[in-house]
C-alpha positions in Angstrom: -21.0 19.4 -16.2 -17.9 17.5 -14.5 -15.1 18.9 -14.4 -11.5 17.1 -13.8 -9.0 19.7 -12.3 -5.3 18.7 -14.2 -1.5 18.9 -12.8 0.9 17.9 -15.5 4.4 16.9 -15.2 6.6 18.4 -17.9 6.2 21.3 -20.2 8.1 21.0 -24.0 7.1 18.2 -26.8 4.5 16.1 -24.9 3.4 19.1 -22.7 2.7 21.1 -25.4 0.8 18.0 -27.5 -1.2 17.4 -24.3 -1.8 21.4 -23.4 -3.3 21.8 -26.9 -6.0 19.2 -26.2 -7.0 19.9 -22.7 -7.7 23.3 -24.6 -9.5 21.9 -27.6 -12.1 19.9 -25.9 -14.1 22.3 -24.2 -14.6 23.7 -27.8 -15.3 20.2 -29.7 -16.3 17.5 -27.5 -18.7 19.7 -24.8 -20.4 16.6 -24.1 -17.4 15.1 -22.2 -15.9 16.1 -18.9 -14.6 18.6 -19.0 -10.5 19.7 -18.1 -9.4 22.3 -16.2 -5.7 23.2 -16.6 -4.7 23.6 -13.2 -1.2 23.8 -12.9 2.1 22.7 -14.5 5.0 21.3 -13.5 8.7 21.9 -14.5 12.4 21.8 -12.8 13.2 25.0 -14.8 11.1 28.3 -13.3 11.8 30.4 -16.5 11.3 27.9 -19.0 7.5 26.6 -17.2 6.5 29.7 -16.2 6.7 30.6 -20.1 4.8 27.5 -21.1 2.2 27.8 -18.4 1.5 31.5 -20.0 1.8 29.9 -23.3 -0.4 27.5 -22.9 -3.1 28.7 -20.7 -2.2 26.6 -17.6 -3.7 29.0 -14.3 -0.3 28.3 -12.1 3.1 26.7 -12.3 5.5 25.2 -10.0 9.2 23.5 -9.5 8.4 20.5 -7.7 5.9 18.1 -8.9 5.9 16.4 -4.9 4.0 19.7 -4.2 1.9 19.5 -7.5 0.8 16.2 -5.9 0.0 17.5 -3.0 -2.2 19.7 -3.9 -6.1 19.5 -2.8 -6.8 21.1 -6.6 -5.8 18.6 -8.7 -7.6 15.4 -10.0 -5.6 13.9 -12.2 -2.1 13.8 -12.9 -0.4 14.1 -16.3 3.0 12.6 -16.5 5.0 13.8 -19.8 8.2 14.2 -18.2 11.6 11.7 -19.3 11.1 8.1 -19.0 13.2 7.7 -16.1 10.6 9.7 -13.9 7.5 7.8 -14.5 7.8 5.2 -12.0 8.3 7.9 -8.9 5.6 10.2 -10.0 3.1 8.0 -11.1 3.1 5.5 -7.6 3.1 9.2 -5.2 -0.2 9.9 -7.6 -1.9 6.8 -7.3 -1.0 7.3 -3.2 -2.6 10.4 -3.4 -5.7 9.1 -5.0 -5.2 11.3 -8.3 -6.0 9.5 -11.7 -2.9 8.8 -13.9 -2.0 10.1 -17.4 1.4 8.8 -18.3 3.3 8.9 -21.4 5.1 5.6 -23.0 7.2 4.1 -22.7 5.4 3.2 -18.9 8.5 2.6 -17.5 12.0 2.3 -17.7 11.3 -1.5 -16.8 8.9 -4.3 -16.8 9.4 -4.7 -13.0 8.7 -0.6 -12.4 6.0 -0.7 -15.1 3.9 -3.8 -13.0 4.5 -2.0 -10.1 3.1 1.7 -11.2 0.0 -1.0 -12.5 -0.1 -2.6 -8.9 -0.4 0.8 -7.2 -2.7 2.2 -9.6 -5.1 -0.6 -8.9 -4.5 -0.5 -5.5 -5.3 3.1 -5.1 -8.6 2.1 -7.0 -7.9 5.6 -9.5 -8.0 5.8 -13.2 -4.7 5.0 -15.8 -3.8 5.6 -19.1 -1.1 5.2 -21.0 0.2 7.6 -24.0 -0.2 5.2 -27.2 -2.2 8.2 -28.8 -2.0 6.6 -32.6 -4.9 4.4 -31.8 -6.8 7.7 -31.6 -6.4 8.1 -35.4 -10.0 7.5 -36.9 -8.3 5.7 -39.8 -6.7 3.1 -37.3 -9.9 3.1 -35.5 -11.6 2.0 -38.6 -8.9 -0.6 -39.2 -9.6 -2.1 -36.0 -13.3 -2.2 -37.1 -12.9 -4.2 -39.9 -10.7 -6.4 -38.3 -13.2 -6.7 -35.5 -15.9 -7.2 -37.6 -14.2 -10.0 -39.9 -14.0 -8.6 -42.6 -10.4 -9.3 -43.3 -10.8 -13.2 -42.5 -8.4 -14.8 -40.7 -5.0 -12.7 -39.8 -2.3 -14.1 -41.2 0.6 -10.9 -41.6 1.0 -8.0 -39.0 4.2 -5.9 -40.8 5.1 -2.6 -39.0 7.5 0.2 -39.0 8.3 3.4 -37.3 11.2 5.4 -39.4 12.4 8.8 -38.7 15.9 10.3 -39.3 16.1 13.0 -36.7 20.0 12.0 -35.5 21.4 10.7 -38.4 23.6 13.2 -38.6 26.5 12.2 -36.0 27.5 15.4 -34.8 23.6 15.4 -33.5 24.1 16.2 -30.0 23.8 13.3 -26.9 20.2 13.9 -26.1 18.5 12.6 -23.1 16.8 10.0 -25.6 20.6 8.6 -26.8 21.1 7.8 -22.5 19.6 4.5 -21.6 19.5 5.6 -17.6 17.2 8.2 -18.5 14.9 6.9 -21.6 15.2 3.2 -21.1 16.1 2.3 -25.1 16.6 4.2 -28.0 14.2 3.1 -31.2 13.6 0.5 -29.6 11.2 1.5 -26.3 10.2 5.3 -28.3 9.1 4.0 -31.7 8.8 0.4 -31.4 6.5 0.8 -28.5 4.0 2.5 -30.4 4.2 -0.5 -33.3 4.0 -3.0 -30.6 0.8 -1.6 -29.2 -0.9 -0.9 -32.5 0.0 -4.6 -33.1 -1.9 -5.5 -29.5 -4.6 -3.6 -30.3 -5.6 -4.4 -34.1 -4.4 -8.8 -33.9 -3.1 -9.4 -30.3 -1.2 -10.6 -27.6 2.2 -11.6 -29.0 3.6 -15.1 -28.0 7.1 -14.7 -28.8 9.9 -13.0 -31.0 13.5 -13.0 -32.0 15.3 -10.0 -32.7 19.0 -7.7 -33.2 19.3 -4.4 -32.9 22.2 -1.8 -34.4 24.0 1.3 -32.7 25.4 3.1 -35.5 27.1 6.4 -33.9 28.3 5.1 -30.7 29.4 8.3 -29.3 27.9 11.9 -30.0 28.9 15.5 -28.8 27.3 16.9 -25.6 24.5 19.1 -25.7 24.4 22.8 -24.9 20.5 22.6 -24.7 17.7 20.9 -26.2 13.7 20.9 -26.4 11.5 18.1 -28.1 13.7 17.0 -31.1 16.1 19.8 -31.5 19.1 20.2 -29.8 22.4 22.3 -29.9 25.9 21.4 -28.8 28.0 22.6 -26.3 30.1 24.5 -28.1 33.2 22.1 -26.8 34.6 19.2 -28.9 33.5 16.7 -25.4 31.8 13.6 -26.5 30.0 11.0 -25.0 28.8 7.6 -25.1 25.3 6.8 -27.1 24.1 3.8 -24.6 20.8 3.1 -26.4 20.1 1.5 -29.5 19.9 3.2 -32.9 17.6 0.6 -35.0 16.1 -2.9 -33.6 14.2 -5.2 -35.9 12.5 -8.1 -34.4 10.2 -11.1 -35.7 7.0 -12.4 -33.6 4.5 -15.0 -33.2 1.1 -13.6 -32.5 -1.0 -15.9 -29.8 -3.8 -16.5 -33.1 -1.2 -17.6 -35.2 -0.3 -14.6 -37.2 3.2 -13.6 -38.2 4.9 -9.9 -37.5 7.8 -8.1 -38.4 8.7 -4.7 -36.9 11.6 -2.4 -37.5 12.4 1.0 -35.8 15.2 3.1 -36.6 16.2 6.5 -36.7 18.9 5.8 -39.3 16.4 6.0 -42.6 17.0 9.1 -44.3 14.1 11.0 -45.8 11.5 9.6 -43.2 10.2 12.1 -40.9 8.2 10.0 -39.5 6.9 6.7 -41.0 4.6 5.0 -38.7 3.3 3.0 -40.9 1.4 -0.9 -40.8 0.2 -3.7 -43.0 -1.8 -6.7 -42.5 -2.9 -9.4 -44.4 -6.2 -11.5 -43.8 -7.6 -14.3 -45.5 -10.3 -11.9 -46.9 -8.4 -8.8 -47.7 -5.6 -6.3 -46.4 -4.9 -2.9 -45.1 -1.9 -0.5 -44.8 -2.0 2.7 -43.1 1.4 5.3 -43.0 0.5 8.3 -40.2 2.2 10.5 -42.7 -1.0 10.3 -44.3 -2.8 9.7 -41.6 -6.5 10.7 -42.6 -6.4 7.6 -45.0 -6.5 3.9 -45.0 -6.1 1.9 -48.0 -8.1 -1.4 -47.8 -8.1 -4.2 -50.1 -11.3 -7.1 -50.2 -10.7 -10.5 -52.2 -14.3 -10.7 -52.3 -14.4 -7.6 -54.9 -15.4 -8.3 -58.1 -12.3 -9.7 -60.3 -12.3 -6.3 -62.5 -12.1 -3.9 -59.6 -10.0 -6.0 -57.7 -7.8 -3.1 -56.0 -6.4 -1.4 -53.4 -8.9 1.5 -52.2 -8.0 4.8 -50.1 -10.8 5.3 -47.4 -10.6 9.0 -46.4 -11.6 8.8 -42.4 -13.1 11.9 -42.2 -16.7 11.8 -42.7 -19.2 11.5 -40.0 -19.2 7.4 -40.2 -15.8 7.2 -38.6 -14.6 7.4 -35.3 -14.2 10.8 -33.6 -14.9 12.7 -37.2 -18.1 13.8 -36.2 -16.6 16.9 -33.9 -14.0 18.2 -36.9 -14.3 19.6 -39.9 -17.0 18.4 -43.0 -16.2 15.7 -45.0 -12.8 15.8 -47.1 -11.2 18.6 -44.5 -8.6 16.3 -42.4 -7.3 16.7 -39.5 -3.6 16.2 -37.7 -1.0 14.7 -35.1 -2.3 16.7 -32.6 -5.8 15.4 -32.9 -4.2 12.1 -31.8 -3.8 13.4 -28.6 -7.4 15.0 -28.0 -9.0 11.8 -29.0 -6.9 9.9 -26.7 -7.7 12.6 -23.7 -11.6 12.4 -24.7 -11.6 8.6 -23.6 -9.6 9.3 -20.5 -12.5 12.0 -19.4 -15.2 9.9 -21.1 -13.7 7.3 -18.6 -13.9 9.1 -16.0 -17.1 10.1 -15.8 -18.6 6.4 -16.4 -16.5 4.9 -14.0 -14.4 2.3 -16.0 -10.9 2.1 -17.0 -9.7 4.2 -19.9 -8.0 2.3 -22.6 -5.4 1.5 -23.3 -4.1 1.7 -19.5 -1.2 0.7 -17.3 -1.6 -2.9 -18.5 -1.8 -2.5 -22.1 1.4 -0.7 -21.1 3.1 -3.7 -19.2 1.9 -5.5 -22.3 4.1 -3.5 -24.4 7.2 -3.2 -22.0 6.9 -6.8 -22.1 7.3 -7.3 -25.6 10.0 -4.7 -25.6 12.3 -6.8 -23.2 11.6 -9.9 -24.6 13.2 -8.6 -27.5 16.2 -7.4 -25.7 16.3 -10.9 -24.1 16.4 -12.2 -27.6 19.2 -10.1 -28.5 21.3 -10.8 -25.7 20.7 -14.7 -26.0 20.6 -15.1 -29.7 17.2 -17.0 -29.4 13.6 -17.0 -29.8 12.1 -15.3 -26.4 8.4 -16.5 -25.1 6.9 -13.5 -23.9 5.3 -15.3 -21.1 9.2 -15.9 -20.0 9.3 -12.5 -18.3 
């Protein structure tokens, strides 16, 4: 069996997500090719020499330049902060290694096409991180959709709620600092609605849209991992320079209409990632806090049982639910992420592009400034403009 030798690039929330399934897949998809956890990559020695014991990496270094360089490692997984993507991924594609990047691609559009250009250049494989396309209960939503059983699309409505810093002593995370993440809401959880939108209706055409800062400055951090962080133990503030909630409207190229909303401002959602669509035939809505389930509605039902149905994706019929658990046993947010790493190997070994890749990632950045176009202009944005 193939085997694809890894380096990754970054060691807390995404490292640990992506550890997790370069572990689980020799156990549940033998069939594919098959990882190896090289070595990981981290500027702090204490901090990823622990996660590389932790989990099950063979080495670890400081410098992801010599990670690169390294005659051991196939592919490159990049899960550090936004603002290191560009750099890492176009010395990878250089070196010939495949490409594994989290989203947002790019702090830019401009450095997102040109980590695409290099990529193709190099001739080596890309993905990019949307991993909730990998739940078999959007899987089966794009199915029916596919399949026309919804009709005509007429509604895309999606939104991505969590409440993490709504407390404003919260401390200035590296996510609140536009140099470093790009956006706020915005580029983290309205990427992944914009790319769920791409991949169940389509391109979008164009969009209009405002956005909110609510706490505009926050106290500096002491230290901080994933989504947790602790202050500084000083009463030193500084300036949030991202945004805290954008909303936006779109045109779809087929016709069909969209709203979208992102915010970390809604209190009690942990995190709603949720979409519904409307068809000339019938609907869907999906919420990733339950995200085993699908709830689909037909208008070709008979009138009596006319309804809204709850499809549990977990028997053998849907995507990916063959290697769990039997029927009824669900499975998680990690699984996300193994699924997503499965079509990267399964890629890999029959020489095509993974998807999505770097361009369903320019796609989405895209999108993302078009709507900060709109913003700044007051006006409807064509995305074709940028």
């Amino acid at each position: 069996m193939q085997q694809i030798r890894v380096g990754m690039v970054g060691y807390k929330f995404m490292g640990k997500a992506h550890s997790h399934a370069y572990r689980d897949i020799p156990m549940f998809f033998p069939g594919v090719v098959q990882p190896v956890m090289q070595a990981i990559c981290g500027r702090d020695a204490d901090g990823v020499s622990q996660a590389a014991k932790q989990f099950g990496w063979q080495d670890y270094v400081t410098d992801w330049k010599e990670l690169i360089g390294r005659d051991d490692i196939d592919l490159i997984d990049i899960n550090a902060p936004s603002d290191m993507h560009k750099e890492i991924a176009l010395a990878a594609a250089k070196a010939g290694k495949h490409l594994l990047c989290e989203k947002p691609l790019a702090l830019t559009l401009q450095d997102s096409r040109e980590m695409l250009a290099a990529a193709e250049a190099a001739g080596v494989k890309h993905m990019v991180g949307f991993n909730y396309r990998f739940a078999p209960a959007v899987q089966l939503a794009r199915k029916l959709i596919q399949e026309g059983r919804l009709g005509q699309i007429y509604h895309f409505r999606g939104w991505f709620l969590q409440d993490w810093i709504i407390d404003p002593e919260f401390p200035l995370v590296w996510r609140l600092q536009k140099d470093i993440a790009g956006s706020g809401s915005h580029g983290d959880l309205g990427a992944h609605i914009i790319d769920l939108a791409h991949f169940l209706v389509g391109d979008i055409e164009e969009v209009i849209g405002m956005s909110e800062t609510f706490i505009k400055e926050r106290p500096l951090p002491g230290s901080m991992s994933g989504l947790s962080a602790k202050g500084n133990q000083s009463d030193e503030k500084g300036p949030v320079t991202v945004d805290d909630a954008t909303l936006f409207l779109a045109k779809f190229a087929n016709g069909a209409l969209g709203s979208f909303e992102a915010t970390r401002f809604a209190a009690g959602h942990r995190c709603t990632n949720s979409f519904e669509i409307n068809g000339s035939k019938g609907s869907l809505k999906f919420d990733f806090e339950r995200m085993n389930e699908l709830q689909v509605y037909f208008t070709e039902d008979d009138e009596d049982v006319q309804g809204f149905r709850r499809v549990l994706a977990t028997d053998p019929a849907h995507a990916y639910a063959e290697a769990w658990w039997p029927p009824g046993h669900t499975i998680g947010f990690e699984h996300t992420f193994i699924h997503e790493t499965v079509e990267l190997l399964q890629a890999i070994r029959e020489d095509r592009q993974p998807v999505p890749n770097f361009a369903d990632g320019v796609k989405c950045q895209q999108v993302l400034e078009a709507v900060d176009l709109s913003i700044a202009e007051r006006r409807w944005v064509r995305t074709e403009e940028l």
